[in-house]
C-alpha positions in Angstrom: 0.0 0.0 0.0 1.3 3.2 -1.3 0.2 6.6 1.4 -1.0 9.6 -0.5 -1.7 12.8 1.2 -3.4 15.6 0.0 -4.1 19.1 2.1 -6.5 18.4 4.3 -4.3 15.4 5.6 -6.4 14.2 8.6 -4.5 11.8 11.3 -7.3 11.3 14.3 -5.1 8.8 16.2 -2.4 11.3 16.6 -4.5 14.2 17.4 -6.2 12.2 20.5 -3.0 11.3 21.6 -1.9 15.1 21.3 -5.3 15.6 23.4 -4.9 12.9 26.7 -8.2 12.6 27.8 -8.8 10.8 30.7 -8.2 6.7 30.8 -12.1 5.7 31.1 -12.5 7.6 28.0 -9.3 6.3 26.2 -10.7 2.5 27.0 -13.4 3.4 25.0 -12.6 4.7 21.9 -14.0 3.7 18.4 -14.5 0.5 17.2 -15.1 -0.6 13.3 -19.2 -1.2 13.6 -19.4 -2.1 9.9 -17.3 -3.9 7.5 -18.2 -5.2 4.1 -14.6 -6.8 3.3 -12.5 -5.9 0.5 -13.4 -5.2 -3.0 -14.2 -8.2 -5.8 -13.2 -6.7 -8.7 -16.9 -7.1 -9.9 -18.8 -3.7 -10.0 -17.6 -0.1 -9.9 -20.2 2.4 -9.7 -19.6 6.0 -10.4 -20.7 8.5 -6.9 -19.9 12.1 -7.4 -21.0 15.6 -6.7 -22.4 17.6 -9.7 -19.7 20.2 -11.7 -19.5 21.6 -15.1 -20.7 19.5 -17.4 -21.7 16.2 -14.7 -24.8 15.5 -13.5 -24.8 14.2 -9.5 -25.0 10.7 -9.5 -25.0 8.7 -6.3 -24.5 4.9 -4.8 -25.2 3.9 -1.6 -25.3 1.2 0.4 -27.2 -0.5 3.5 -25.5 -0.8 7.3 -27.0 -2.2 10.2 -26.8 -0.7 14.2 -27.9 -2.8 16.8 -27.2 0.1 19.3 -27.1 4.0 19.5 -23.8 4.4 17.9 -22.2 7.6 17.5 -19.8 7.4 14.5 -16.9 8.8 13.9 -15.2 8.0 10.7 -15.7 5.3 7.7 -13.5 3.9 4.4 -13.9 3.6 1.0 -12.4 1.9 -1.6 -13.0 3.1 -5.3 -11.4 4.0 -8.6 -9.8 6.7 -10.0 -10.8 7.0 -13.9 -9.5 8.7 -16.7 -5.8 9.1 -15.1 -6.8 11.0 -12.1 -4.8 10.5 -8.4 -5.4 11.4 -5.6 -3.9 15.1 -6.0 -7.1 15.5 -8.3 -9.2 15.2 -5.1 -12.0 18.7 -4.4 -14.4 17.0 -2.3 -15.5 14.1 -0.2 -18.9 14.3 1.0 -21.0 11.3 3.3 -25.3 11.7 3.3 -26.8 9.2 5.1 -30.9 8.0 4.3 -33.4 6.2 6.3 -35.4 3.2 4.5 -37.8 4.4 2.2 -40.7 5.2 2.7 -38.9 7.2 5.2 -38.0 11.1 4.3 -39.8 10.3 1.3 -43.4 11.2 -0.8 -45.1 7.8 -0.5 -47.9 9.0 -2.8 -45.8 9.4 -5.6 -45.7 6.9 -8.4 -42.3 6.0 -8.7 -40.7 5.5 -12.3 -38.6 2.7 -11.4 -39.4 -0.7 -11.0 -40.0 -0.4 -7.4 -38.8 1.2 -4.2 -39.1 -1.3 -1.9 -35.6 -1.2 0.5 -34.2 1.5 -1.4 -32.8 4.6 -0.1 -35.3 7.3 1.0 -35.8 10.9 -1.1 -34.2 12.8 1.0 -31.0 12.2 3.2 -31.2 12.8 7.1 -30.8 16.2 7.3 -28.1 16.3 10.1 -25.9 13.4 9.3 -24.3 15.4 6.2 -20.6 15.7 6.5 -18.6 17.3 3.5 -14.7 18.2 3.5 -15.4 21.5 1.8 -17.6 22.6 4.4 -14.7 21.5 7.7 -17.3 18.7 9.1 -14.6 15.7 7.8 -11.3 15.5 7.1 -9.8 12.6 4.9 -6.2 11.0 3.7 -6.2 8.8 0.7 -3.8 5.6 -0.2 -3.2 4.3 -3.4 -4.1 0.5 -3.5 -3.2 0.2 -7.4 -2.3 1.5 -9.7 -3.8 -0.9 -12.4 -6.9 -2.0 -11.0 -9.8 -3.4 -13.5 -13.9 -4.0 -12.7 -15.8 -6.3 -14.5 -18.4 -3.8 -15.0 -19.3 -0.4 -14.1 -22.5 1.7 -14.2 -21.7 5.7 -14.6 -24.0 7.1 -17.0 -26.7 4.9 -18.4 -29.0 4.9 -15.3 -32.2 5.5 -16.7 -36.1 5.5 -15.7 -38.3 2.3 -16.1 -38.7 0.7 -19.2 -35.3 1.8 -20.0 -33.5 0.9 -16.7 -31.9 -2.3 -18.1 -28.3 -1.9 -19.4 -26.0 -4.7 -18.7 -23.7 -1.9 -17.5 -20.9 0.1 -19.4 -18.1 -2.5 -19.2 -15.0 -2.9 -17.6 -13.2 -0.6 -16.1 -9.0 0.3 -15.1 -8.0 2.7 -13.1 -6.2 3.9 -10.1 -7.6 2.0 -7.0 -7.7 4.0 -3.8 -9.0 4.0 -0.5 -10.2 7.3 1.4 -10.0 7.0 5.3 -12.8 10.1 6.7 -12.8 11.4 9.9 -16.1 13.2 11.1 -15.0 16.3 12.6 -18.1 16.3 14.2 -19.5 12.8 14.5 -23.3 11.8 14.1 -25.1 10.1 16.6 -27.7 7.6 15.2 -30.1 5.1 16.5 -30.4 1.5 16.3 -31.6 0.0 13.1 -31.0 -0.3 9.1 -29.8 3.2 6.9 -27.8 3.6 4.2 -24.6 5.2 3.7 -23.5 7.2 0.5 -20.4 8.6 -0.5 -19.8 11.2 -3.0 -16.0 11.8 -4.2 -15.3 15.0 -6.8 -12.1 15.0 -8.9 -10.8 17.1 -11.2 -10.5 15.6 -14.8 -12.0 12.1 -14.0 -14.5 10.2 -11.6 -14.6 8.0 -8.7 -16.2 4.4 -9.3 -17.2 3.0 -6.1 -16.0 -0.7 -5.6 -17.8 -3.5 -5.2 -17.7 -6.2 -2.0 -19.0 -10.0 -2.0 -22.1 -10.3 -1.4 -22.5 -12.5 1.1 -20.1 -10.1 2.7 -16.8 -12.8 3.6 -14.4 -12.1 6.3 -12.9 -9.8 6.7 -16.1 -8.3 6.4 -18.9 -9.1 8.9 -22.3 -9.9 7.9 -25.0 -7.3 7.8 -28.0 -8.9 9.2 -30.7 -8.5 6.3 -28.1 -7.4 4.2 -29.7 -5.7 1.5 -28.5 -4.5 -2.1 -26.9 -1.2 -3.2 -28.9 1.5 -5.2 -28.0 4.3 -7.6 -29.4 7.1 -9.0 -28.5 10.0 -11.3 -30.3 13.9 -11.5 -32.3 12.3 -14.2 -34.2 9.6 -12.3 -33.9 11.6 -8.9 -35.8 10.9 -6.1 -36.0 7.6 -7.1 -33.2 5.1 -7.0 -32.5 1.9 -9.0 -31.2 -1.5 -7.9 -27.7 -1.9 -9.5 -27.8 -5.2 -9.8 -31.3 -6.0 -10.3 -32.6 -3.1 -12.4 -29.3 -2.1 -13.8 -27.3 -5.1 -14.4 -30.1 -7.7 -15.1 -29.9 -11.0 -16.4 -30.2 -12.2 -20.4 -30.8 -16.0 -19.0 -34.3 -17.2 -18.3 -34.7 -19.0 -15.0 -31.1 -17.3 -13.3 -31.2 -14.4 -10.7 -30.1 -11.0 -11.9 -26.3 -10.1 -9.6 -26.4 -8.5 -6.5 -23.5 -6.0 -4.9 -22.2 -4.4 -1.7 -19.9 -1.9 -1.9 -17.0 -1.7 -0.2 -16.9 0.3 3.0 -16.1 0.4 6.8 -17.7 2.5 9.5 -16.3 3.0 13.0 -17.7 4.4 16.2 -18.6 4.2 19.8 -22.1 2.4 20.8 -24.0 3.9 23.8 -25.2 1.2 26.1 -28.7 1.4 26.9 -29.6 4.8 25.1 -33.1 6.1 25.1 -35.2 4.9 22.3 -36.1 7.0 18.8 -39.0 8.5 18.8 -39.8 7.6 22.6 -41.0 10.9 25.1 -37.8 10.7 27.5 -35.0 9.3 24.9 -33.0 12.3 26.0 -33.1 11.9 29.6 -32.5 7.9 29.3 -29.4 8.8 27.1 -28.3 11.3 29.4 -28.3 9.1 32.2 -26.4 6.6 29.9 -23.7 9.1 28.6 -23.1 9.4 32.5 -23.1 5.9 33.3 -20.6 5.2 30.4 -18.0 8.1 30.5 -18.9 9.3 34.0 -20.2 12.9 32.9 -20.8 14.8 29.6 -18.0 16.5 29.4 -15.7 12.7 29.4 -18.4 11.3 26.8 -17.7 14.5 24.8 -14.1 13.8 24.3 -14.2 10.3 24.0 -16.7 10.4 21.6 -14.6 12.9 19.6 -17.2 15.7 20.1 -15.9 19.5 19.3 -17.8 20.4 22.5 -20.7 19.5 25.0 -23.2 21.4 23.3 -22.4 19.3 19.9 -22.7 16.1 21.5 -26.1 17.4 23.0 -26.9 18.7 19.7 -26.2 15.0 18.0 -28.1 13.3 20.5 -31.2 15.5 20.3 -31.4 14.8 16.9 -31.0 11.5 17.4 -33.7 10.9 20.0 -35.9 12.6 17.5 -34.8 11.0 14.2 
């Protein structure tokens, strides 16, 4: 594995050294919550911001909590096209999206072939982190330098009847993986969301990778794992099933493919947290930030919070998610 830094080089590991919190915080610092393994060299699929001349086109993926977890950083693994590096890197931003019908219009008809487990319309409002903005802060390695997919989806990503493809081909580029750190992290509660990244570079695109699915070690299984989605300006609200939409099949009587992508997320997971939704979540996850870190102020630096009132801030919105 070959480093490459860019200018917002981010090292968190360092920087809570450099801090010294207390011990009972340091023994509980962030864990990898999510791990779909490493890439199979099946599936890239292109996830960038809009800029001249590009239409926003996004993939995301499903993740599982089975506790309040607050997270504080993630990995990707994509490719580079067109003879961009690294050095070509403007922007990393993370949205994260309920379950549709969640944040969505239910009462629309949708013009794909259906919606059921996609993404929802809209992202959750506060769990957007971008690096243009200060709220994450990422460092990049080069993987390969010669990396090839199978087949990639970028452009063709159309409405229902026209959603079938096969894909656009295979693909070689520069393989990389992009460690984020979220300057300020984002508190979420138990249960199933999914998790897109959007990477801008100059003079090329990023294709997200593909991971087995069923995730392999070293990945750990997703319970329900479900499939990855995409979806382009065009087709926007709506998303399309890679695999099953996109991809298809040719052959009567065999399953069209289905992909993860390939992606870690780390955190910290609050034991006993008040429920979503529920009338005294913030009281019950007060008393649990307590319990766990012995007062606010501990949980707010071992949970890599800028300050007490962010941490308050991420768990209000979490209680009320």
């Amino acid at each position: 594995m070959r480093s490459s830094s860019f200018q917002k080089f981010f090292a968190p590991i360092l920087a809570l050294a450099a801090a010294g919190f207390c011990s009972q915080a340091a023994a509980q610092g962030p864990q990898v919550v999510v791990n779909t393994g490493n890439t199979d060299g099946k599936l890239g699929a292109l996830s960038r911001a809009a800029s001249q001349n590009k239409v926003e086109t996004e993939t995301a993926d499903d993740f599982f909590l089975n506790q309040t977890t607050v997270l504080t950083g993630a990995t990707i693994t994509g490719l580079l096209t067109n003879g961009a590096t690294l050095a070509n890197l403007k922007n990393v931003e993370v949205e994260i999206y309920h379950v549709f019908p969640l944040d969505s219009d239910a009462n629309r008809i949708p013009e794909v072939p259906s919606r059921v487990n996609s993404p929802g319309d809209h992202e959750i409002d506060f769990a957007t982190r971008s690096l243009n903005d200060g709220s994450l802060l990422v460092r990049g390695a080069v993987l390969s330098d010669g990396f090839t997919v199978r087949n990639s989806v970028e452009d063709k990503i159309n409405k229902k009847p026209a959603n079938l493809t096969h894909g656009e081909g295979a693909f070689t580029g520069q393989e990389v993986q992009i460690a984020i750190s979220f300057t300020t992290p984002i508190a979420l509660g138990p249960g199933r969301y999914f998790f897109r990244p959007e990477v801008l570079v100059d003079n090329g695109d990023f294709l997200f990778l593909s991971a087995p699915k069923p995730i392999v070690p070293p990945g750990v299984a997703i319970p329900g794992d479900l499939q990855a989605w995409i979806r382009n300006t065009g087709i926007s609200p709506d998303w399309l099933r890679i695999g099953t939409d996109i991809i298809g099949t040719d052959v009567p009587g065999t399953a069209a493919p289905t992909f993860n992508m390939t992606f870690t997320l780390s955190g910290i997971t609050i034991q006993n947290a008040g429920a979503t939704g529920e009338p005294d979540c913030n009281g019950q996850t007060s008393a649990a930030l307590n319990r766990q870190f012995g007062n606010h102020a501990s949980a707010a630096q071992a949970l890599r919070f800028p300050s007490v009132q962010a941490l308050t801030e991420a768990f209000r919105n979490a209680c009320r998610e």
